[in-house]
C-alpha positions in Angstrom: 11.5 29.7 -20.9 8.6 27.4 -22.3 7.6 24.2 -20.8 4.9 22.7 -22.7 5.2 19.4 -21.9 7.1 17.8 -18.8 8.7 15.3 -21.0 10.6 18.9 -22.2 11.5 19.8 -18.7 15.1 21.7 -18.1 16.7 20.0 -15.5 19.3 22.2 -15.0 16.5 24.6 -14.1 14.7 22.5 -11.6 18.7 21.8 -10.4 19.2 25.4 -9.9 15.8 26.4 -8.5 16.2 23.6 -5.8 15.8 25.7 -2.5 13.1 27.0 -4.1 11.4 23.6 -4.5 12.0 22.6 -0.8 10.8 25.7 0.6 7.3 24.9 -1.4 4.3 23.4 0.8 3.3 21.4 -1.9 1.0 23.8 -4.0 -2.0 22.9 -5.8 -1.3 22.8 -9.6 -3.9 22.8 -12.4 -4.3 19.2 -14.4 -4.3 21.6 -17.4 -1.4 23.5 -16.4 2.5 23.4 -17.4 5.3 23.4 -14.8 6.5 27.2 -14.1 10.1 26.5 -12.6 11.6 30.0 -13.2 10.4 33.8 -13.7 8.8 34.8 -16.2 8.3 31.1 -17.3 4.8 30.9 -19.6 2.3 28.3 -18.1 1.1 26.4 -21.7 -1.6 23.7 -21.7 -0.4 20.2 -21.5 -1.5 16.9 -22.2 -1.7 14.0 -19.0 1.2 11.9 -19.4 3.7 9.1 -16.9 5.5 12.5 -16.0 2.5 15.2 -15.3 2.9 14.8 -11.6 6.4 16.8 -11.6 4.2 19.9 -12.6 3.7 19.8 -8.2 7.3 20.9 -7.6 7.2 19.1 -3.6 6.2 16.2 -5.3 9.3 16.6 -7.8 11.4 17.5 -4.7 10.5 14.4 -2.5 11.1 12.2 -5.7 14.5 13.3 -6.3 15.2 12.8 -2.6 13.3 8.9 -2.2 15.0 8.3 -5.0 18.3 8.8 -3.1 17.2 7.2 -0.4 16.3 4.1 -2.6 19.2 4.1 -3.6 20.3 3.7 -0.1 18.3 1.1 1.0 18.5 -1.0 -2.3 22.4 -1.2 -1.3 22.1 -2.4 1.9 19.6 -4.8 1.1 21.9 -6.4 -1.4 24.7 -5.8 1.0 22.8 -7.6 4.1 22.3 -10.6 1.8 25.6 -10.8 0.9 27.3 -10.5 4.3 24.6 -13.5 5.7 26.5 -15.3 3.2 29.9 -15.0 4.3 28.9 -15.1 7.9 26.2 -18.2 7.6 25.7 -19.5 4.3 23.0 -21.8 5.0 19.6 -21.3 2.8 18.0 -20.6 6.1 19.7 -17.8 7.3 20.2 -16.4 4.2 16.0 -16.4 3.6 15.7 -14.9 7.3 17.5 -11.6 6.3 13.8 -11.2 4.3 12.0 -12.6 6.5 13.4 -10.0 9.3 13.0 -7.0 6.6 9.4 -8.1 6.0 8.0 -9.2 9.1 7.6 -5.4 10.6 5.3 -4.5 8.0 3.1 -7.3 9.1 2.5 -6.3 13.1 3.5 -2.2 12.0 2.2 -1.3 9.0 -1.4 -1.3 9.7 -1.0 0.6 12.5 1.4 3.4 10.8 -1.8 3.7 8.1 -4.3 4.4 10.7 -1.9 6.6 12.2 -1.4 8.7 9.2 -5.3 8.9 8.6 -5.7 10.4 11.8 -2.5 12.1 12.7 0.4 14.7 10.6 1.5 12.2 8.2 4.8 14.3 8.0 5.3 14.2 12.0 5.2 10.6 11.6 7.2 10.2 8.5 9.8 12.5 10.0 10.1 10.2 13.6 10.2 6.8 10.7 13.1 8.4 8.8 14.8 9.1 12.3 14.6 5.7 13.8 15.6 4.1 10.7 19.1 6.0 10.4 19.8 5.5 14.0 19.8 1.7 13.2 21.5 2.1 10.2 24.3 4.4 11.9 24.4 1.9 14.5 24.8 -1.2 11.7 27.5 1.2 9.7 29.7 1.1 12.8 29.3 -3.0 14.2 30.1 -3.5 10.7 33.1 -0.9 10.4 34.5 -2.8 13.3 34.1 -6.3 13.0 31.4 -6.7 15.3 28.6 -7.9 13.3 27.4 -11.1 13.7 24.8 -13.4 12.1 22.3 -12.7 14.5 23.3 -9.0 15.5 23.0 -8.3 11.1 19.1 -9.6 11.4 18.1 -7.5 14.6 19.8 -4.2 12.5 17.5 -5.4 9.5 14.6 -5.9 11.6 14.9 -2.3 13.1 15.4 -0.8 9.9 12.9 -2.3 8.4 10.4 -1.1 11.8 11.1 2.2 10.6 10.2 1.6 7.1 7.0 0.3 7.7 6.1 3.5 9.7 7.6 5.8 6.8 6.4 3.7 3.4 2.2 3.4 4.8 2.5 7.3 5.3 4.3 8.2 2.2 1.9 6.0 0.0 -1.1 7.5 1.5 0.4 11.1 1.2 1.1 10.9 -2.6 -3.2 12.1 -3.3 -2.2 15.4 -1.1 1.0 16.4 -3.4 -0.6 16.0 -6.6 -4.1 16.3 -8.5 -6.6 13.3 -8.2 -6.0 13.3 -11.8 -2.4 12.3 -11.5 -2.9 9.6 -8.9 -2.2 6.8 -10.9 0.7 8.4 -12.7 2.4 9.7 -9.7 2.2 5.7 -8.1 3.8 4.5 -11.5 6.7 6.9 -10.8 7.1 6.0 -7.3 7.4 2.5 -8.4 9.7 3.4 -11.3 11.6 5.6 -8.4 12.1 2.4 -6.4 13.3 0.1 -9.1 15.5 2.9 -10.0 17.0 1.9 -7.1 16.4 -1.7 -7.6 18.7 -1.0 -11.2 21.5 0.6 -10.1 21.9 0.2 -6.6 23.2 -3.2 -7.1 26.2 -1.8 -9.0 27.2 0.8 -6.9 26.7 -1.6 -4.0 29.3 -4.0 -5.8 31.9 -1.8 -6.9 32.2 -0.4 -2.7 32.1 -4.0 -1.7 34.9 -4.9 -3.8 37.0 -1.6 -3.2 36.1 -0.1 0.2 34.5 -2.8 1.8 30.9 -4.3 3.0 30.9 -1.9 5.9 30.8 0.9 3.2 27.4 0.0 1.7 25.8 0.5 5.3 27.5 4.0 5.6 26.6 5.4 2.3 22.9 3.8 3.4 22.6 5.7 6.4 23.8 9.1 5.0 20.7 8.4 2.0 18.2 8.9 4.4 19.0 12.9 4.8 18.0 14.1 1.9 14.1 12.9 2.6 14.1 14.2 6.2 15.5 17.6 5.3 12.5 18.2 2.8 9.8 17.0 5.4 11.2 19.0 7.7 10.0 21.9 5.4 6.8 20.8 4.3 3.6 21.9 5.6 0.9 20.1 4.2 -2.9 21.7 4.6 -4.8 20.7 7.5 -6.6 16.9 7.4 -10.7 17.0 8.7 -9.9 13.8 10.2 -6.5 15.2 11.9 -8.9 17.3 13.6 -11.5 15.3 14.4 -9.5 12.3 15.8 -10.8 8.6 16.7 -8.8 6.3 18.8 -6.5 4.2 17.1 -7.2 0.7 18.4 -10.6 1.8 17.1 -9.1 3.5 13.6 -7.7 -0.2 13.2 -10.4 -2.2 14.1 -12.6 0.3 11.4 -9.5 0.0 8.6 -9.8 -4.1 8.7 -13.6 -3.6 9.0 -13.6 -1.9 5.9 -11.2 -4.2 3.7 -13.0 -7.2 5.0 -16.3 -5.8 3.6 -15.5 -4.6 0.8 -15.1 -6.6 -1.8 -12.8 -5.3 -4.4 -10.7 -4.5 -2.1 -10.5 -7.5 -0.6 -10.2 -9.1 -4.2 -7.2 -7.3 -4.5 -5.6 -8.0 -1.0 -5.7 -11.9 -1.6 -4.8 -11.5 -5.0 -1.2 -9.7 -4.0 -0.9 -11.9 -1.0 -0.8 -15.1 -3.5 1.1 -13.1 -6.0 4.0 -12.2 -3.3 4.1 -15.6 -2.0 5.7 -16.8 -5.2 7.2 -14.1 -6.8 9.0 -13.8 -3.3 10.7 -17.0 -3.8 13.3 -14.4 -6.2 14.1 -11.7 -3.2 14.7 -14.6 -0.5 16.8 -16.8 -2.7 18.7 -14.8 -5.2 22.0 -14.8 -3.6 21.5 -19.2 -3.6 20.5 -18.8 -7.1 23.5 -16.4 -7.7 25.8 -19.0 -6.0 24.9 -22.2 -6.1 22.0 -22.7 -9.5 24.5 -20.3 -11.7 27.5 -21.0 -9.7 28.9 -17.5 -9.1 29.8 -14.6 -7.3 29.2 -11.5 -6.0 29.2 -10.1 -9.7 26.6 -12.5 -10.5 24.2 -11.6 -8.0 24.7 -7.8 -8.3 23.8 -8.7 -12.1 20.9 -10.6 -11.3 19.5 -8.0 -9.3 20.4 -5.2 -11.4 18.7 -7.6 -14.5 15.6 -7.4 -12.1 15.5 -4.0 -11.3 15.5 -2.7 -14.9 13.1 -4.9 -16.0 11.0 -3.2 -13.7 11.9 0.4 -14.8 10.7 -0.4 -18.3 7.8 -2.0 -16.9 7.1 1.3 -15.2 7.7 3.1 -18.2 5.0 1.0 -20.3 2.3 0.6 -17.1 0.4 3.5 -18.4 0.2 2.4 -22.2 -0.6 -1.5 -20.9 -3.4 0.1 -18.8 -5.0 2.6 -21.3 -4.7 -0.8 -23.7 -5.6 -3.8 -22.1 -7.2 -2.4 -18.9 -6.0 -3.0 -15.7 -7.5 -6.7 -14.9 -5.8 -8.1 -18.3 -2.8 -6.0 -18.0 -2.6 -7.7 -14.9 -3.6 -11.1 -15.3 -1.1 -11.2 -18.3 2.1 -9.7 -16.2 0.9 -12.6 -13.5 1.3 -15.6 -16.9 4.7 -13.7 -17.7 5.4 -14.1 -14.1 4.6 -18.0 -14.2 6.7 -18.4 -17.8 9.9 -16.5 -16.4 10.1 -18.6 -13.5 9.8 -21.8 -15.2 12.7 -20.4 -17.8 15.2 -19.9 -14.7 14.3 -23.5 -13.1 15.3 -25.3 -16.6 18.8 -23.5 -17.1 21.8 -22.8 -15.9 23.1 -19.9 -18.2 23.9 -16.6 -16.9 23.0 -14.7 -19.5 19.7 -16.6 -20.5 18.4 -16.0 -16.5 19.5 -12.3 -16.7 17.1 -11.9 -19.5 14.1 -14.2 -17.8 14.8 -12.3 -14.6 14.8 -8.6 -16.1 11.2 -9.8 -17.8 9.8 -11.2 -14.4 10.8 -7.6 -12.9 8.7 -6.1 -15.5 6.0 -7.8 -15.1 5.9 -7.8 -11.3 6.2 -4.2 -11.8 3.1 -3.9 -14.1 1.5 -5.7 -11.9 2.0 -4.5 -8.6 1.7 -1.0 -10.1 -2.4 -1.8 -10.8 -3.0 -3.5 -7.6 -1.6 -0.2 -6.1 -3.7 2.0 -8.1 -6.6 0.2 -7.7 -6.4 0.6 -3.7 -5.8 3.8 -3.8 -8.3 5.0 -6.7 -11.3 2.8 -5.1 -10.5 3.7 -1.2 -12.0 6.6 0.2 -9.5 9.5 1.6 -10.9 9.3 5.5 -9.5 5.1 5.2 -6.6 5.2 2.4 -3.9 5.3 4.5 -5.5 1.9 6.2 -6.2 0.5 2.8 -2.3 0.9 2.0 -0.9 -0.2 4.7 -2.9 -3.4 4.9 -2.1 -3.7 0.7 1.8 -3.1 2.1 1.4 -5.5 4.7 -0.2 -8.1 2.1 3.1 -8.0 -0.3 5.2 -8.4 2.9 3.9 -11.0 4.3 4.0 -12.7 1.4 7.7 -12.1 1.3 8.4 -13.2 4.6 6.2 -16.1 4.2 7.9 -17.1 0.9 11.3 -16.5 2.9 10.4 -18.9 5.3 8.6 -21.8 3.2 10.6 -21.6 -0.1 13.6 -21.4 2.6 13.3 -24.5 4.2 11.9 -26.0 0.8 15.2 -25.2 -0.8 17.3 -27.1 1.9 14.9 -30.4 1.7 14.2 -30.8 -1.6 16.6 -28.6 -3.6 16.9 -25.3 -5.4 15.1 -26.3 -8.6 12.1 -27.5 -7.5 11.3 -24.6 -5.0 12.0 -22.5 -8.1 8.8 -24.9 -10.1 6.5 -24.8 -6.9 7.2 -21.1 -6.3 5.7 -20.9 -10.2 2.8 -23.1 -9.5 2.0 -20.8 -6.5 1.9 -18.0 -8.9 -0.2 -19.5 -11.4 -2.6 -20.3 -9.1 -2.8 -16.1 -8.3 -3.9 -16.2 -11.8 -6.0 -18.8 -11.3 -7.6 -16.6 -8.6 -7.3 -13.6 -10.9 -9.5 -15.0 -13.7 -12.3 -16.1 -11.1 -12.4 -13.2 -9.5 -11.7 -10.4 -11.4 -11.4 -6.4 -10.2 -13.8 -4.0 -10.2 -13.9 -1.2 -12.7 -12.4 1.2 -11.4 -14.7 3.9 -13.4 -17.7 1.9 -11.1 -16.2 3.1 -7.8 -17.0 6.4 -6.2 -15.1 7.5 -3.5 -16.0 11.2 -3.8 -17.9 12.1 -0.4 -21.9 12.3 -0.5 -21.5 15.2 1.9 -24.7 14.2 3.8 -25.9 16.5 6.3 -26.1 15.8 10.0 -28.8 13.7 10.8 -31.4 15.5 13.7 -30.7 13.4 16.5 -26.8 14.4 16.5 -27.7 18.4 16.3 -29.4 17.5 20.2 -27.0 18.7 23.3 -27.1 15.1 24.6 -24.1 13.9 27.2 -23.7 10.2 26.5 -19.7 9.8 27.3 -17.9 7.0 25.8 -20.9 4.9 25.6 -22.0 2.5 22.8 -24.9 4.0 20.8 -27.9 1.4 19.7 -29.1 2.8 16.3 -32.4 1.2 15.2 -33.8 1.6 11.7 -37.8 0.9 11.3 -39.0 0.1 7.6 -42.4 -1.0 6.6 -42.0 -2.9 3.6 -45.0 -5.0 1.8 -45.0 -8.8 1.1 -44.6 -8.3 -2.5 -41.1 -6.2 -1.9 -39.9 -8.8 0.7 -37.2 -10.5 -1.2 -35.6 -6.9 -3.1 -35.9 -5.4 0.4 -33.7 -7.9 1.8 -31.0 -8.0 -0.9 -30.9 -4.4 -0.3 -30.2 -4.7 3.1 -27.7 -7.1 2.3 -25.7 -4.6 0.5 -26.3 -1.7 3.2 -25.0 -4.3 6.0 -22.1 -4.4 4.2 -21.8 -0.5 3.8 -22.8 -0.1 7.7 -20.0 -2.4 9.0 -17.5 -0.8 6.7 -18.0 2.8 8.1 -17.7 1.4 11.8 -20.7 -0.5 13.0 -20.7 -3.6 14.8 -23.3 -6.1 15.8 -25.3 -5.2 12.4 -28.9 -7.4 12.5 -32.2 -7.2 10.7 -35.2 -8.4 12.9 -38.9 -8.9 11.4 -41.6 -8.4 13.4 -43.9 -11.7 14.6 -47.0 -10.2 14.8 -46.8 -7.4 11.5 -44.4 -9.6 9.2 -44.0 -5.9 7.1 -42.4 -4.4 9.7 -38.2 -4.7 9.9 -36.4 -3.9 12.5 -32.3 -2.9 11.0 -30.3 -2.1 14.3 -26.7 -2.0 15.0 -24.2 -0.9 17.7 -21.6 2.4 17.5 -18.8 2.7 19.6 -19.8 6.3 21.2 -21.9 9.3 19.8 -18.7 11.1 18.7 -18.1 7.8 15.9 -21.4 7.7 15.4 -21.5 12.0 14.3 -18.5 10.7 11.8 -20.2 7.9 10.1 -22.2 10.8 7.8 -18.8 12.2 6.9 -17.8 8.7 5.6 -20.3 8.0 2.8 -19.3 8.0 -0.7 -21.9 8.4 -3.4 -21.6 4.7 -3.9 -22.9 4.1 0.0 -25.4 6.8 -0.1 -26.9 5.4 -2.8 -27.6 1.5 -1.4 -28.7 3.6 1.7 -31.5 5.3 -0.5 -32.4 2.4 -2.2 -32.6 0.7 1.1 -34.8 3.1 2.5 -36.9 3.4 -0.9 -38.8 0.4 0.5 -40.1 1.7 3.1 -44.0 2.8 2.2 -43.0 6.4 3.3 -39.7 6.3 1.6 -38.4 7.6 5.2 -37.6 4.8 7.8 -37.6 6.1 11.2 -34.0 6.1 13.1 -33.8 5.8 17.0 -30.7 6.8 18.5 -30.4 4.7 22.2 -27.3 5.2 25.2 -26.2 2.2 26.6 -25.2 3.0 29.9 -22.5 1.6 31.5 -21.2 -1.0 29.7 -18.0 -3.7 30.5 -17.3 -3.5 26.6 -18.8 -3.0 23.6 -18.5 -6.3 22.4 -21.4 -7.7 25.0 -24.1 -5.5 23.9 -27.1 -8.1 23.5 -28.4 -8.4 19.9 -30.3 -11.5 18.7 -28.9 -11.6 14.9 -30.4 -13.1 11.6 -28.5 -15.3 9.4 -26.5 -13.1 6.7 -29.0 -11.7 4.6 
């Protein structure tokens, strides 16, 4: 059987080859290879396209199962929303249901990404999945029997939504060991598409057991979704991580992931960008059942329609993501899914027709899907394997809070000043993302390296020296001529940023009183075993503001001094007399 093209995939073959595709540790595929599902299949060269990730069959096999366990989740999130309705249907507690399913990801999230950079992502994903059904199995029966209350159905939300924002960091940073770098940004697009699969149908399904079987239904067939997902990571055995073996603590993993974001600045672009994006945009997910109800006057029908509108928008946004990119690039892709954004929520503040909103609503969820699609791919394409899973989680945690701070403020706007005009100031929040977009617009992504400059241990760390957990001073002597004053300090201006980002603190750059050509760059490590990793953690990019840093120098070779502080109450209060930002 010939595959030469995944778009011409069998799927009764993948169908009856499933065990198969479990039982695989997620094997390395060739970018120029075709999928080989059964024996005596021919491999044929292929071209790159949305669906050349599914040529890694565990990435196929954990697709299939998310996307049942999307499905899941999609249904009790309409189904939550709905039941706060019947049981409180004030705008207040009706927004809370978001802001209890978002605020998790805010105080978890980071930490589940520096967790999965430095311990078995599939351990941890595996423990997520388990917490999460437990709550759902617990919320399936309160609900079965009439127990559920307003404020019972947002502490079941709240614990569900802790174990998602162990499981979704992980996954997300997971994705670059099941397939090929070269599919990266393909295999995100059909996560996303995977999700608003979800998003699509979900809502009907969710609907039709409401209205037959009852609301307690949707939480059952929710908690039996998640089985599928933790049967396959039960089976998979990823390869081992460098940084799995070599471990840092994670208070420390944390305080290094926010290090990083904060100094580098397309990803921190990117972060504020989402954050104001979400903001608005999550005016939709916190009021849609009041929108349903009360702008369209309807019913459950309408609200399952809305959302299914939504979430089919976003599947065909997902399905033209990669022509929009290879078009427009990703900053005007963007920036023009932000203005579509602005113009479909304007469209549902000035009517009341069904119909008419379906339509705006389906194009907002296209665009938001475009868009959040490149912010995701730019993270993960410009952030360095040792930190992605930080990176992720704090891009995760940007989207959320921004839901559970929309659920919150457009909330308690909607009971002051009515429905309509939190719908026109949830667009003017929007625009202003786009505002921000335009001003400051993302990197190139073909400008970023994240491949690792591999530089070689540096002599002090090959000495047998017993420092303990103390804080290392690292000085850095440069003699640099007048003439070369100002270059040499725009350089270092750059490297401070690149030392702080790989875990230095206390950065400063002294000059010498009596010989003005001789600087003094020193900063603080946290103990000699972070200060042997910080060589692992330059990318091309870093090493070569390092070089050009040390170009200045008249020998081309500043002189490093490696110092033990002994004894120490904390790190923090090691003396250092800084500069002013140079």
């Amino acid at each position: 059987m010939l595959y030469s093209h995944p778009r011409e995939l069998d799927w009764l073959s993948l169908l009856r080859h499933w065990p198969r595709v479990i039982r695989m540790s997620s094997p390395e595929i060739s970018p120029s290879l075709a999928v080989n599902i059964s024996q005596g299949s021919r491999i044929l060269p292929m071209k790159n396209s949305l669906f050349s990730p599914f040529t890694t069959r565990f990435f196929l096999a954990i697709w299939i199962a998310t996307l049942v366990s999307n499905f899941g989740m999609q249904i009790h999130t309409m189904a939550a929303g709905w039941l706060m309705l019947r049981l409180d249907p004030s705008p207040q507690m009706v927004a809370l249901v978001q802001v209890a399913a978002s605020l998790p990801y805010m105080f978890f999230a980071l930490l589940a990404g520096a967790l999965s950079d430095i311990y078995d992502k599939r351990k941890i994903m595996l423990v997520a999945q388990l917490f999460s059904v437990s709550a759902a199995a617990a919320m399936a029966y309160m609900t079965y029997c009439e127990l559920i209350s307003p404020w019972s159905l947002l502490l079941f939300v709240l614990l569900i939504a802790i174990g998602a924002s162990f499981f979704h960091p992980t996954w997300a940073a997971s994705v670059r060991e099941m397939v090929p770098r070269k599919y990266l940004p393909e295999a995100i697009s059909l996560n996303a598409i995977n999700f608003n699969l979800g998003r699509s149908f979900a809502p009907a399904l969710g609907g039709l057991l409401i209205t037959v079987f009852g609301i307690a239904w949707a939480f059952i067939l929710n908690t039996l979704s998640y089985l599928g997902v933790v049967a396959i990571l039960w089976r998979w055995k990823p390869a081992a991580n460098e940084e799995q073996q070599d471990r840092e603590p994670v208070f420390w993993a944390l305080r290094v992931g926010v290090g990083y974001a904060l100094q580098t600045d397309y990803i921190r672009v990117v972060i504020l960008r989402i954050l104001l994006c979400s903001i608005g945009a999550g005016m939709f997910w916190a009021l849609m059942p009041i929108i349903a109800s009360e702008h369209l006057a309807g019913d459950a029908a309408t609200f399952t329609l809305l959302l299914t509108g939504m979430g089919l928008g976003s599947v065909g946004g997902g399905l033209l993501i990669t022509r929009a990119r290879q078009i427009l690039g990703i900053q005007r892709s963007s920036v023009i899914a932000q203005l579509s954004m602005v113009l479909c929520t304007v469209g549902v503040a000035l009517t009341d027709n069904l119909i008419f909103c379906t339509v705006v609503i389906s194009l907002l969820g296209m665009s938001w899907m475009i868009f959040i699609a490149n912010m995701n791919v730019s993270i993960q394409m410009s952030a360095p394997a040792w930190v992605v899973g930080r990176m992720l989680a704090i891009f995760q945690s940007a989207i959320l809070l921004g839901f559970a701070a929309a659920g919150l403020l457009w909330g308690w706007t909607a009971t002051a000043f009515g429905l309509t005009i939190t719908i026109v100031l949830a667009a003017a929040v929007i625009l202003l993302s786009c505002v921000y977009a335009i001003l400051k617009p993302m990197l190139n992504l073909d400008e970023v390296s994240t491949e690792n400059a591999n530089l070689p241990p540096m002599a002090a760390e090959r000495r047998r020296t017993e420092t303990g957990k103390s804080p290392i001073i690292v000085t850095v002597a440069y003699h640099v001529t007048h003439n070369n004053t100002t270059a040499f300090l725009d350089s270092m201006s750059r490297l401070r940023a690149v030392r702080l980002r790989l875990g230095a603190v206390n950065w400063s750059l002294q000059q010498e009183i009596e010989n003005p050509e001789r600087w003094v760059e020193r900063f603080v490590g946290k103990n000699w075993e972070e200060q042997k990793r910080r060589p692992k953690r330059y990318s091309h990019h870093d090493n070569d503001i390092r070089l050009q840093a040390a170009a200045f120098d008249e020998n081309h070779a500043p002189k490093y001094t490696y110092m033990v502080i002994r004894n120490p109450e904390r790190i923090d209060n090691v003396p250092f007399t800084p500069l002013p930002p140079v």
